[in-house]
C-alpha positions in Angstrom: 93.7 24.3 -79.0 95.9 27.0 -78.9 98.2 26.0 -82.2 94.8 25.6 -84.0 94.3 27.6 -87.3 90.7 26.7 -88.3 87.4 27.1 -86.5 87.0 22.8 -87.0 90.1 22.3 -85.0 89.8 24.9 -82.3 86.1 23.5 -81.4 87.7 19.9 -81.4 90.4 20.7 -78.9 88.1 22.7 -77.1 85.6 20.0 -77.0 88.0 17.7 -75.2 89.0 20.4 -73.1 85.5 20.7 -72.0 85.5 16.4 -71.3 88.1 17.3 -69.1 87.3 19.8 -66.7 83.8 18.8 -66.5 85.1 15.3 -65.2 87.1 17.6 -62.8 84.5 19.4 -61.3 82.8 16.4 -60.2 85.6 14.8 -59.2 86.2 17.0 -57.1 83.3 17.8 -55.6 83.0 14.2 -55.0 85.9 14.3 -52.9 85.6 17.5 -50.8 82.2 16.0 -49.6 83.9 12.3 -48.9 86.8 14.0 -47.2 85.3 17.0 -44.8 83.1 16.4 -42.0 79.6 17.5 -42.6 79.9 20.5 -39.5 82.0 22.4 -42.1 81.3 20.7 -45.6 79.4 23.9 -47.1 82.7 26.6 -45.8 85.1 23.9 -47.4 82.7 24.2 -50.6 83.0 27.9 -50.4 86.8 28.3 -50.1 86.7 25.7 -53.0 84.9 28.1 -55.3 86.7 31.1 -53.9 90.1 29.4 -55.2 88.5 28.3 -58.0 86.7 31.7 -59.3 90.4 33.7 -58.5 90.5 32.2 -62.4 87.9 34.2 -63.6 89.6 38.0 -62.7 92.8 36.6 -63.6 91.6 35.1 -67.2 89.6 38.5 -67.6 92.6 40.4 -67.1 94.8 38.1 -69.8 92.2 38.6 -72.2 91.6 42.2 -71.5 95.6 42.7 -72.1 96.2 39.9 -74.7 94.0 39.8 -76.7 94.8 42.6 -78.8 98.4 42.0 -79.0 100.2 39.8 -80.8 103.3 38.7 -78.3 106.3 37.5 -80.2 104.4 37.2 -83.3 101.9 34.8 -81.7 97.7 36.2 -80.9 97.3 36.7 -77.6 94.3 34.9 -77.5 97.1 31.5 -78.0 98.6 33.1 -75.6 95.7 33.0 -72.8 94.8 29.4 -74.0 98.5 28.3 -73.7 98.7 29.8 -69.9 95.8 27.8 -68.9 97.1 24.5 -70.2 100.1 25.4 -68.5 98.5 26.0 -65.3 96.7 22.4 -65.6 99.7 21.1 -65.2 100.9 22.5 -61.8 97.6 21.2 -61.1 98.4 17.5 -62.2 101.5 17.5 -60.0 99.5 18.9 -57.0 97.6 15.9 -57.0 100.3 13.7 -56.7 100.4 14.9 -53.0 96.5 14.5 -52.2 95.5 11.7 -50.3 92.4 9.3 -51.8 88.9 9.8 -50.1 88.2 7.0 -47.2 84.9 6.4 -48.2 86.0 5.4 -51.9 88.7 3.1 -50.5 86.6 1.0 -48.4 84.0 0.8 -50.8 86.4 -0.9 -52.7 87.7 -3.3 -49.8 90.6 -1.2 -49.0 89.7 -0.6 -46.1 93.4 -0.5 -44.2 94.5 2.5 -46.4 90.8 4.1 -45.7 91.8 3.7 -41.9 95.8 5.0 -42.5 94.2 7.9 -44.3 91.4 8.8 -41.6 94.2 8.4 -38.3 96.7 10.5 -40.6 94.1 13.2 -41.3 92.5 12.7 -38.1 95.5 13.6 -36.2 96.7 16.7 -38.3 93.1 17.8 -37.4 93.9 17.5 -33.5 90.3 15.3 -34.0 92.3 11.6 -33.2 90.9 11.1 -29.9 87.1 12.3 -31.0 86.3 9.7 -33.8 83.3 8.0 -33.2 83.1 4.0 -32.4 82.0 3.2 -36.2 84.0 5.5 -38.9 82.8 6.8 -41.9 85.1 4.3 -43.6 83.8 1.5 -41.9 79.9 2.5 -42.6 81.1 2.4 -46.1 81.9 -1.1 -45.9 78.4 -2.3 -44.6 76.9 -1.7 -47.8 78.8 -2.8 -50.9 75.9 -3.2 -53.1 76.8 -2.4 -56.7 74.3 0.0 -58.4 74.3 0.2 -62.3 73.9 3.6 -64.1 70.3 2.4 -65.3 69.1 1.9 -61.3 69.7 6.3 -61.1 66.0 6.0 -62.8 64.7 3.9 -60.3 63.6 4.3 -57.1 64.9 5.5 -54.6 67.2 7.5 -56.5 64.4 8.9 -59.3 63.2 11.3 -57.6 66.1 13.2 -56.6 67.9 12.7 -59.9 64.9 14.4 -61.6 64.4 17.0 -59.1 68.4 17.9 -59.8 68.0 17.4 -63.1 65.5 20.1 -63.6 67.2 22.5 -61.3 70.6 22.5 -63.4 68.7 23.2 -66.6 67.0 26.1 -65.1 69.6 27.3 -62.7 72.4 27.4 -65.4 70.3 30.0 -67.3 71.0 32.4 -64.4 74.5 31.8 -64.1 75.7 31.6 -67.2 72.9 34.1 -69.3 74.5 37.0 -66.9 78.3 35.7 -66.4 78.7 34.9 -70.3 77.1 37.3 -71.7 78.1 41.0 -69.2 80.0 42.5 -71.9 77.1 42.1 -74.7 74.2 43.1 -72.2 76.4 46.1 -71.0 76.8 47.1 -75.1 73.1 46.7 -75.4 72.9 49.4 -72.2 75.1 51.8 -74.3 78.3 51.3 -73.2 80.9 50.9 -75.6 82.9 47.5 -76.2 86.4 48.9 -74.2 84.5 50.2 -71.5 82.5 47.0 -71.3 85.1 44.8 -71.1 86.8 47.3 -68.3 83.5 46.7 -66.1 83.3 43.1 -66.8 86.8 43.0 -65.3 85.7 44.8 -62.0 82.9 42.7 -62.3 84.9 39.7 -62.5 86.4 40.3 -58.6 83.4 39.1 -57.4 83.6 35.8 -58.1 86.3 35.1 -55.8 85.0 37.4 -52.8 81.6 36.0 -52.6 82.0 32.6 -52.0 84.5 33.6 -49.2 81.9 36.3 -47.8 79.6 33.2 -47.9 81.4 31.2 -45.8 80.4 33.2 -43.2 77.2 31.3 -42.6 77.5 28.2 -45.4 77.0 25.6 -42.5 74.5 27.9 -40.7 71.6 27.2 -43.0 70.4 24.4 -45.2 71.8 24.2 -48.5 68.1 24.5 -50.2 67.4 28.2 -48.1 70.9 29.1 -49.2 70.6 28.5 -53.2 66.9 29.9 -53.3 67.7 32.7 -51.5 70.3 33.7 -54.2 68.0 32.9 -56.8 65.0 35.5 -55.0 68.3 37.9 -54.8 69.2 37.1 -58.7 65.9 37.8 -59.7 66.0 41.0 -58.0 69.6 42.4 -59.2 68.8 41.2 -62.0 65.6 43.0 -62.7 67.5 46.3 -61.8 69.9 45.9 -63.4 67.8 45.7 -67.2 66.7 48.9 -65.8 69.4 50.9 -65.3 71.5 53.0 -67.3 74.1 54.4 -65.1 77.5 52.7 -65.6 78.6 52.8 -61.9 75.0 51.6 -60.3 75.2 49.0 -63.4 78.8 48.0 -62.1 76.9 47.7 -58.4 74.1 45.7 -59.5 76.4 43.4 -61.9 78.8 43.2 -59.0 76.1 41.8 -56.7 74.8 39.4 -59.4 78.2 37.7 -59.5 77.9 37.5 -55.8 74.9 35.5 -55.9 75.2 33.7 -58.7 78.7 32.3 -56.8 77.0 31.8 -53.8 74.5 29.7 -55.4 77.0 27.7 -57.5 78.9 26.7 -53.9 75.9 25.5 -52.2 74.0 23.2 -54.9 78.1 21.5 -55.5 78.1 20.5 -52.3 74.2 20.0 -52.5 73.9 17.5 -55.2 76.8 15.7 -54.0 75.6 15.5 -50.2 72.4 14.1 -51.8 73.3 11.0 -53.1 75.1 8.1 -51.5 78.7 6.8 -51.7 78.3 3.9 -54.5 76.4 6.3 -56.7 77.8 10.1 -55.7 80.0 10.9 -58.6 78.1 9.1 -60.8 74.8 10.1 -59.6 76.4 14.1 -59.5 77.9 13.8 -63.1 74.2 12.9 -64.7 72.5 15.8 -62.7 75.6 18.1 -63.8 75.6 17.0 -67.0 71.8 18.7 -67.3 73.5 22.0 -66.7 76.5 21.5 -69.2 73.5 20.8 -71.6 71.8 24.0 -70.9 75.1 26.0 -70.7 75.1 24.9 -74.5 71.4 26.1 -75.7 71.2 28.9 -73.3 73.5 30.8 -75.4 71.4 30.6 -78.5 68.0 31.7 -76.5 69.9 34.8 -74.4 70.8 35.5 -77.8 67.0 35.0 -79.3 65.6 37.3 -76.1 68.4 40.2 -76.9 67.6 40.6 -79.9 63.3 40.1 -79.4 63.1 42.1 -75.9 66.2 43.7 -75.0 68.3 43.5 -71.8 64.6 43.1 -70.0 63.8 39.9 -71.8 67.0 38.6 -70.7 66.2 39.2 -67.4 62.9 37.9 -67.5 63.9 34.4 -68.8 66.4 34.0 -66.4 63.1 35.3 -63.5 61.9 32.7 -65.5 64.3 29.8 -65.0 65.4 31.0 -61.3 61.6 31.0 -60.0 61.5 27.1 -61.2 64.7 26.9 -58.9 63.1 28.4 -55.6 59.9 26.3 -56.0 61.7 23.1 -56.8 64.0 23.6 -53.7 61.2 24.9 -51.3 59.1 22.4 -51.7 61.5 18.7 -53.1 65.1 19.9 -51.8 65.8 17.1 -48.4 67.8 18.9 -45.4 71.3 18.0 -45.3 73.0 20.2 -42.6 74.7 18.5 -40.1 74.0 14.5 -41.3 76.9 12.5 -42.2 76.7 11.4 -45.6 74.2 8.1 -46.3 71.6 9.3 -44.1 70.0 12.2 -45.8 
C-alpha cells in the first residue's frame, strides 16, 4: 500500500489490508472470551481496547507530523502506512508465544493439549486447586455437533444473529460518523483545518483512557445496560456538541464522545461473542461484525449527505437516529450474560 502510485493500487492493498485486520478483530475477540473466566471477561475486554485504541493517539500524532513532510524524499503519508505494517509484524511474532484457547482444542478432539493449557494457565493464575469437577474444556467436548454457516438463519441462532445484525448497522453510525469524521465536523464549527487536526489529536487520548476508566465497573453490570447507556450518553454529547461553538467546551464534549463511543465498542465485542456458543462463536461474531464493516462503508457517504443538507445538527441527529435503535434493541432483545460461563446464556 504504501509503494502505491495510483488511487487503483492504493484501494487494492488497502482492501486486503482491511481482510486482514477484520479477521483479527474477531479472532481475537473470540479468544479473550474462550480464554478468561466470565467474573472478569468484560475488564479483560476493556484493557483489550485500551491497548488497542493506544493506536489511535499514536497514528494521530504520525499523521499530524508526517504527513506534511516528505522524509528522505518519501510522503510521509508512506511513511505512516509503512510504520503500521511494521508494527504487524512485532505482532506476528508475539503470537508465536500465545497459547491456543481450550475450548477450541477440545472441540476439535484435542482435548489433552486443552487440559495442558487450562493446568498451565490455571496454576500461573494461583486458581489450580479451584477448578470445578467438569472443565470448560471438557463441556466443550459433550457437544461436537457440527453447525454449517447456513444453520446461523435458523433457529435457535436467528434471532440473535438478527438482533446483532441490526445493532452493528446502527451502532457503527455512532462510532464511526463522530470518530472518522472530528476534523470535518470541527471545520464545519469554524475551526480552521490545523487547529482541527490539533483537537482531533487531544481528542484522540481518549480512546485509550476510556476503556481503562471502564474497567472499573465492566463486570458490575450487564453488557446490554453498559452499551445502551453509552449510546443515551452519545446521544447527549453528541447533541451538545452540534451546538456549541467554543473550541475548548467542543474539545470537552468531543473528548467525552470518544469516551463513550470506546466504552460501547468494549462491551458489545465481548457481547456478541459471549452470545453465541463455541462451534459457532467466531463464525457466528464475524457475520454480525461484518454488518458493521458494511455500514462503516455507506455511513461515510450519508454523514457526508447530512453535512452538507443539515449541518453539524443533522449529523447528530442521524446518529440520535441510529443510537436510539441501539438502546431499544438491547432493552428489550439483548440476553443477560454476566457471570454465566459460556454455552449457557
Amino acid at each position: 500500500m504504501a509503494c502505491q502510485t495510483s488511487p487503483e493500487g492504493l484501494l487494492f492493498w488497502r482492501f486486503l489490508a482491511g481482510i486482514g485486520i477484520g479477521v483479527e478483530v474477531i479472532t481475537i475477540d473470540a479468544y479473550i472470551t474462550e480464554l478468561v473466566p466470565s467474573r472478569m471477561r468484560g475488564r479483560a475486554f476493556a484493557v483489550n481496547q485500551s491497548i488497542m485504541f493506544v493506536a489511535v493517539p499514536v497514528v494521530a500524532f504520525l499523521a499530524w507530523w508526517l504527513v506534511p513532510l516528505a522524509p528522505y524524499g518519501v510522503e510521509g503519508w508512506r511513511w505512516v502506512v509503512l510504520i503500521g505494517a511494521a508494527a504487524s509484524m512485532i505482532i506476528w511474532v508475539l503470537r508465536l508465544f500465545l497459547p491456543e484457547s481450550p475450548l477450541w482444542l477440545a472441540r476439535h478432539g484435542r482435548n489433552e493439549e486443552a487440559l495442558r493449557i487450562l493446568t498451565t494457565l490455571e496454576a500461573a493464575s494461583g486458581g489450580a486447586g479451584s477448578r470445578p469437577a467438569t472443565s470448560p474444556a471438557r463441556q466443550a467436548v459433550r457437544s461436537t455437533t457440527n453447525v454449517s454457516f447456513a444453520d446461523l438463519f435458523r433457529p435457535p441462532y436467528l434471532s440473535l444473529v438478527v438482533l446483532f445484525m441490526v445493532f452493528n448497522l446502527c451502532q457503527a453510525f455512532g462510532f464511526y460518523g463522530f470518530a472518522n469524521w472530528v476534523p470535518t465536523l470541527l471545520v464545519e464549527k469554524g475551526i480552521n483545518v490545523t487547529k482541527s487536526l490539533q483537537y482531533s489529536f487531544i481528542v484522540a487520548f481518549a480512546y485509550p483512557i476510556a476503556p481503562l476508566l471502564a474497567s472499573s465497573f465492566a463486570d458490575k453490570f450487564e453488557r446490554r445496560w453498559i452499551i445502551a447507556g453509552a449510546c443515551v450518553a452519545i446521544i447527549v454529547f453528541g447533541m451538545a456538541f452540534a451546538q456549541l461553538t467554543e473550541p475548548a467546551l467542543l474539545i470537552v464534549c468531543g473528548v467525552l464522545l470518544t469516551a463513550c463511543n470506546t466504552t460501547m465498542s468494549y462491551a458489545y465485542h465481548a457481547y456478541q461473542t459471549e452470545v453465541f456458543p463455541t462451534q459457532i462463536r467466531a463464525r457466528a461474531s464475524g457475520l454480525v461484525y461484518s454488518m458493521s464493516r458494511l455500514s462503516a462503508t455507506f455511513s461515510g457517504f450519508i454523514v457526508a449527505y447530512m453535512l452538507k443538507e443539515g449541518g453539524v445538527t443533522g449529523v447528530f441527529g442521524l446518529i440520535t437516529a441510529a443510537m436510539l435503535i441501539v438502546v431499544i434493541a438491547m432493552a428489550l432483545f439483548g440476553p443477560n450474560v454476566r457471570g454465566k460461563p459460556l454455552d449457557a446464556v
